[in-house]
N, C-alpha and C positions, 0 to 999 in steps of 0.2 A: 492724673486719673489712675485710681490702683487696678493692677494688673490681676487676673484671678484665673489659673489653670483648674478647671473640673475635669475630674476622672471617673468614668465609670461608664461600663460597657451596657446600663438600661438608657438606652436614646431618649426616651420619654421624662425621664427622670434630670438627665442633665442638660435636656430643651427648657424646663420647667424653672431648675435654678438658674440656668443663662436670663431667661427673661428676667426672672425677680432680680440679678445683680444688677445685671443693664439698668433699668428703669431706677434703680440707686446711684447710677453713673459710672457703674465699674467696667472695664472692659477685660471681654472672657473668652477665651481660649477652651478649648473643650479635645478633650482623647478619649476612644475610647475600646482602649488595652493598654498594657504596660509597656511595651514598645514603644507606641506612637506616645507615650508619657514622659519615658525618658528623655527622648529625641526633643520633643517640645523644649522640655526644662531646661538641656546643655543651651539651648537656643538664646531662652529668655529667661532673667533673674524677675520671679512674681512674686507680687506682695502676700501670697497665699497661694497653696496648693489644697484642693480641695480631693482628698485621693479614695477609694472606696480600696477596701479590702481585694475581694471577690473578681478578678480581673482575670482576661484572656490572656496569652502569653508569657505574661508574667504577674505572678498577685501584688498584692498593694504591700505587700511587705519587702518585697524584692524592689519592687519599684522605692521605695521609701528608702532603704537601704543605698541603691545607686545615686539618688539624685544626693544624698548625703557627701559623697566620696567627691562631688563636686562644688554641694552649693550647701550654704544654710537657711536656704528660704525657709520660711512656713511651712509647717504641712501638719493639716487635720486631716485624721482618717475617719470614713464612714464606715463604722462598722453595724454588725448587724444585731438588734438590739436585746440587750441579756447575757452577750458570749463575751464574760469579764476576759477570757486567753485573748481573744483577739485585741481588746484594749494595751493587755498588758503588753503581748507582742507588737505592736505599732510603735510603744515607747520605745521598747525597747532597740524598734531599730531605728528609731530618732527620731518620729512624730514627736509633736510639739502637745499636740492635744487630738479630741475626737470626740465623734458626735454619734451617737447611736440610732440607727435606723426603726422605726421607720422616723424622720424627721419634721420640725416643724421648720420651715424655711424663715421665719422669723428669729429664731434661735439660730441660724446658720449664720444669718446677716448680720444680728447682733456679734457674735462671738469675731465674724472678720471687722466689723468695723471697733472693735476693743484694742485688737490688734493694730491696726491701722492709726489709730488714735493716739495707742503707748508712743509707737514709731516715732511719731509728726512732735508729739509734745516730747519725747526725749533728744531730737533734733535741735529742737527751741531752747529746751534749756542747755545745751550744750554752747550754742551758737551764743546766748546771752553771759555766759560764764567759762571763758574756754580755761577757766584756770581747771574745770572740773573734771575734765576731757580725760585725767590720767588719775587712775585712783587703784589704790595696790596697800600691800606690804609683805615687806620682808621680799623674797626673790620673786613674788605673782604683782604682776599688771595687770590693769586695765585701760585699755583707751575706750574709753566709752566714745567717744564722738567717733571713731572705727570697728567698734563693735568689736577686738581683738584681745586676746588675751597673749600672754606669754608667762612661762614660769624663767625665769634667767632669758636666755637670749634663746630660746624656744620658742613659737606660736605654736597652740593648740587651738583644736579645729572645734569650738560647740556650736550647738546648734541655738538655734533663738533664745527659745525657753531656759537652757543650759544656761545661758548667759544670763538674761537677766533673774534667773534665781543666782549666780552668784552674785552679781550685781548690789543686788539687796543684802544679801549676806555681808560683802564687802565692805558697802557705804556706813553698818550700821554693824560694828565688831562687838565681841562679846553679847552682841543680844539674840536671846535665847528667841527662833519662831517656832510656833508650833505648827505639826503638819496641816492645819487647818488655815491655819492664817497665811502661810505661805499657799495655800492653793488659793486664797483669795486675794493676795496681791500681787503674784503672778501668773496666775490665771486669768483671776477678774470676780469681779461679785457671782454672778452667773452659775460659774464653777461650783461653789457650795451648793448649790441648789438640787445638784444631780451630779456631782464631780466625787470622785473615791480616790482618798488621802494617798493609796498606792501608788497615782501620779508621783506624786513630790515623794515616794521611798525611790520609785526608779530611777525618777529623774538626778537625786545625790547621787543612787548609786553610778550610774554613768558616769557622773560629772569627777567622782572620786577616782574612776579609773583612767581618766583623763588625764587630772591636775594633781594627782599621790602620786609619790613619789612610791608609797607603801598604802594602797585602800585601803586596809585592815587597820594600821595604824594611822588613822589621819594626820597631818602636817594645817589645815585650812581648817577645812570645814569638820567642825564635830560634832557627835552626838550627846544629845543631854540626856540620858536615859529617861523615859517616862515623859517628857514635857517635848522636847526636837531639836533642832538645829541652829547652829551659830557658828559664827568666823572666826578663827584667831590661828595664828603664828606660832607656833613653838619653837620656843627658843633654841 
């Protein structure tokens, strides 16, 4: 049964999406300040965190920020709709994605169960192919069946999304994605539809100050000026 922590200090707002998960068969956990957010999250590893901005004691971005420094769950932030800083700053302190208020609860459910589904079938194909489990080159890893990365005898910490955009990069070297297409196959369809390509600049750019050794001059991932993004090694 997936787990789903909501945040957000409008009571009536996260009564509303507790019932519509429930009745999908999720089960939901509800805070609401960043305190009692935090505290939840050390608690419990959720398949989703469902976090608003706009929070009491502490905002959605501090909150976002902490549960990082412990965990790499999920987390979509509710922002408020139109205020592209809040988007940006959500990624940038390691939200995964976000949904802009006022919401349709349809769209909420759809985007966690996409989520939920990549999980369950990337599981499956691991389980049926464990030869696949470990996928790299040159001194970066992958264990995909642990979700972990390492550059030499290092682990690095990313976060979901972080991962399986290198993921894709990884599997499929020298090919050039563009930031579009990459929002749609690690996002999901959905994402095109109201998603802004700036996810996937932030999201590299994160990931480059993780796994470079030099960001500026990448060693992985590079850019193809005009067109976007691909994997490769230099020598």
């Amino acid at each position: 049964m997936p787990r789903v922590l909501v945040v957000d200090d409008e009571k009536l707002i996260v009564k509303g999406i507790r019932f519509s998960l429930e009745q999908d068969g999720m089960e939901v956990d509800c805070a609401y300040d960043g305190e009692e957010a935090i505290e939840k999250a050390r608690k419990t590893e959720y398949d989703i965190v469902l976090l608003d901005v706009m929070l009491p004691k502490h905002d959605g971005f501090e909150v976002c920020q902490a549960i990082r420094e412990f965990s790499d769950m999920p987390i979509i932030m509710l922002t408020a709709k139109g205020e592209d800083m809040d988007k940006i700053l959500g990624l940038e302190y390691g939200a995964d994605d976000y949904i802009s208020k006022p919401f349709n609860i349809l769209e909420v459910k759809a985007r966690i169960k996409a989520i939920i589904r990549r999980s369950a079938r990337s599981r499956r194909q691991k389980k049926e192919d464990p030869a696949e489990g470990m996928i790299g080159s040159g001194d970066l890893k992958m264990d995909t069946e642990g979700r972990r990365v390492f550059i030499g005898d290092k682990e690095i910490n990313l976060t979901a999304k972080e991962f399986d955009l290198l993921e894709l990069l990884v599997r499929n070297p020298n090919k050039v994605y563009s930031r579009e297409s990459l929002l749609t196959y690690v996002w999901g369809n959905r994402a095109m539809e109201n998603g802004d390509v700036r996810t996937v600049d932030v999201h590299v750019r994160r990931l480059r100050e993780k796994i470079e050794p030099s960001p500026s001059d990448p060693k992985y991932v590079h850019t193809k000026w005009g067109v976007g993004y691909y994997f490769r090694v230099k020598g």
